[in-house]
N, C-alpha and C positions, 0 to 999 in steps of 0.2 A: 741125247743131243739132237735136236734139229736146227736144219740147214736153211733159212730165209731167203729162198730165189729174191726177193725184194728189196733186198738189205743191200747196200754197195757204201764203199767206201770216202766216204761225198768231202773229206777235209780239205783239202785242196780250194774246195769253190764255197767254204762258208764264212761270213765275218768271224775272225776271230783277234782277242787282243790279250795281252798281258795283263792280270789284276789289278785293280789300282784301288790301293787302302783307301783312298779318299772321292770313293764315288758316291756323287751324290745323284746320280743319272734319274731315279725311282721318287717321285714325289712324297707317295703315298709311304714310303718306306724310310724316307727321309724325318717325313713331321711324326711318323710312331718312333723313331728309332728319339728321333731328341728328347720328346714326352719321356721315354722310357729312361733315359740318361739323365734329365730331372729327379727322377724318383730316385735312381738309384746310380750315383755316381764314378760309383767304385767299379760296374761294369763296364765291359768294352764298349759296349754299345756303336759298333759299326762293322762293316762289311768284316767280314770272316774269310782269310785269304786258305786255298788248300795247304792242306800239312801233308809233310813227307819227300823221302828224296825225291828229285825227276827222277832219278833211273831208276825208279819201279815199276814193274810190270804189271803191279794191281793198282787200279784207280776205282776207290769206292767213292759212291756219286749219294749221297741223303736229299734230302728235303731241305729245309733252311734251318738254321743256329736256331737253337731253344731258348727263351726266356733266361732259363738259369743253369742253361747248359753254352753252348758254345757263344754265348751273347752275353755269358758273364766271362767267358775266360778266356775266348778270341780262338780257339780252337774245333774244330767239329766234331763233335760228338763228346767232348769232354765235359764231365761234371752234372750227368744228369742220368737217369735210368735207361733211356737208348744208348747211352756211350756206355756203364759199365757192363750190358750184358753183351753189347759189339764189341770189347774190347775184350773181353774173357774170351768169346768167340777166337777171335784175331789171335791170343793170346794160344788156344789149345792148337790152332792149326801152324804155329809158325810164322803168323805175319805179325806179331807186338809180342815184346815182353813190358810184365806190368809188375811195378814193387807197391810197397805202401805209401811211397812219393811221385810216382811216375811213370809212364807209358812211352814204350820206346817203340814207332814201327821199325820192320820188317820188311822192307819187299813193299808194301805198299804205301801209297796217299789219297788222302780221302777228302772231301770236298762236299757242296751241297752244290742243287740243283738253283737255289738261290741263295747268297751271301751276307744275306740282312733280314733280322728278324721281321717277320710280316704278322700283323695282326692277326691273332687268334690262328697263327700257325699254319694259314691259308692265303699262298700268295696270287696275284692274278695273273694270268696269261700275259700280258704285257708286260709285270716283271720279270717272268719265266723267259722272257724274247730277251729283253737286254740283258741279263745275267747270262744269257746263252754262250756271249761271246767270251767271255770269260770258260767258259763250261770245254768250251771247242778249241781254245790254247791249250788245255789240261787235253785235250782228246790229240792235239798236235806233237803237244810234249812225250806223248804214252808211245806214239808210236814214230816217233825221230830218234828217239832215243836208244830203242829197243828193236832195229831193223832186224834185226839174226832169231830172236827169241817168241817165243808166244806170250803174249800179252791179254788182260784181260780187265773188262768193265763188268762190276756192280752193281745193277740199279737197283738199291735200296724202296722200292714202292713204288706207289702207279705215277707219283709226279716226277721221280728222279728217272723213272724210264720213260714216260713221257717224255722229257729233256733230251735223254740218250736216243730215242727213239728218230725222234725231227733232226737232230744230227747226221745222223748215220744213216737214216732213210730206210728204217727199219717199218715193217708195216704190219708185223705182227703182235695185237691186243697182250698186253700185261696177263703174264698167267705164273704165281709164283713156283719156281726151280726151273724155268727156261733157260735153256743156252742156244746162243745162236749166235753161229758164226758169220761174220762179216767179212772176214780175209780168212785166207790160211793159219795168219799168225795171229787174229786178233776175234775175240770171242766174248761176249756179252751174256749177261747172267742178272736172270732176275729175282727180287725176294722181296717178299713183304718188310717191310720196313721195322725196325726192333723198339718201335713204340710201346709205350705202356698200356695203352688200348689196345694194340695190339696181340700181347702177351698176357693181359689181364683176359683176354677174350678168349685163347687160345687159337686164336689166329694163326699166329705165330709162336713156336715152341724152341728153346735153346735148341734140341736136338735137329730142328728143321733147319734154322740156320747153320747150326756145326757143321751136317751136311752140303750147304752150300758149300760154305769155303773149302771142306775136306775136297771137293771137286775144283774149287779152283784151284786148291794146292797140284793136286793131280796133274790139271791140265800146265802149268805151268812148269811144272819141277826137273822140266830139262834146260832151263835157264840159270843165270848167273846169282851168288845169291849176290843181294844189292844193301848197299849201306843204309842202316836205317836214320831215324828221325827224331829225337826225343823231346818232350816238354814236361814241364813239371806241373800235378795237377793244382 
């Protein structure tokens, strides 16, 4: 674990707002998302609200809803090859249980860095700025909730800790298995994101992620446990 003399706890002084199903804020993310909703009807095809109780102490932070993962089912990370090897993850350390209908968290909620499928799965810094605020009620919620407990952020890859990063005023470069604490009770944690390039590259290995969370169970496990969240896949 290292400590980020640079890192400070900045919530108080950033725009932040409640989710809203029906934002159309993002131009560009607006005229892909309708195109996509043409084609294919039966998907959600709109902004992806986080899943999970507030009173969880783990907030994992992705990239944006997939094509024919969280952008067909309105859920993040569900229904695609990053969500079943994150959720087996989730699943061995305590934070989901998973049947052959269903995924229940644990202890945590999980989100993207952006809430609307962006083309070709690369959004632009301008969206990455208006989604923020949404990103920074979830960073509000984490730790209003949880004042007594150690609580802990996710960044799933160099764009969702970018996100995490301009929040929290953290100013040290993406390096994956970083923790870095921001408060006493509140500690940030980075990993390569469980994409299929990814993993196909070996970039990223189940056992490197397992490790992750095995640390953030650690770090956490003198907290309450917290009602989980379930949906049906």
């Amino acid at each position: 674990m290292d400590l980020n003399d640079g890192a400070r706890l900045a919530l108080d002084h950033v725009p932040s707002e409640p989710f809203q199903p029906s934002c159309r804020r993002c131009p560009r993310l607006v005229a892909f998302l309708d195109k996509v909703r043409l084609e294919m009807p039966e998907y959600h095809c709109a902004p992806v609200p986080t899943w999970g109780a507030q009173r969880a102490r783990v907030l994992i932070v992705g990239l944006a809803p997939g094509l024919h993962g969280a952008n067909r089912t309105g859920r993040p990370f569900t229904g695609d090859a990053s969500g079943r090897l994150l959720f087996s993850v989730l699943a061995d350390t305590r934070f989901a249980r998973e049947t052959d209908t269903s995924i229940r968290l644990q202890g945590c909620r999980i989100t993207n860095a952006v809430r609307c499928l962006p083309p070709q799965n690369r959004p632009i810094s301008a969206e990455l700025s208006r989604c923020r605020t949404y990103l920074a009620h979830d960073f509000q919620t984490l730790w209003s909730r949880n004042t007594r407990t150690n609580r802990c952020i996710v960044a799933l890859g160099t764009v969702a800790y970018g996100s995490v990063s301009k929040l929290l005023d953290i100013r040290r470069p993406f390096q994956h298995g970083a923790s870095i604490d921001v408060d006493n009770r509140l500690r940030v944690v980075a990993s390569y994101h469980p994409s299929r390039l990814n993993v196909n590259t070996g970039r990223l290995t189940r056992a490197m992620l397992l490790k992750i969370f095995d640390e953030v169970r650690d770090y956490i496990e003198d907290g309450p446990e917290v009602d989980g969240a379930s949906v049906r896949r």
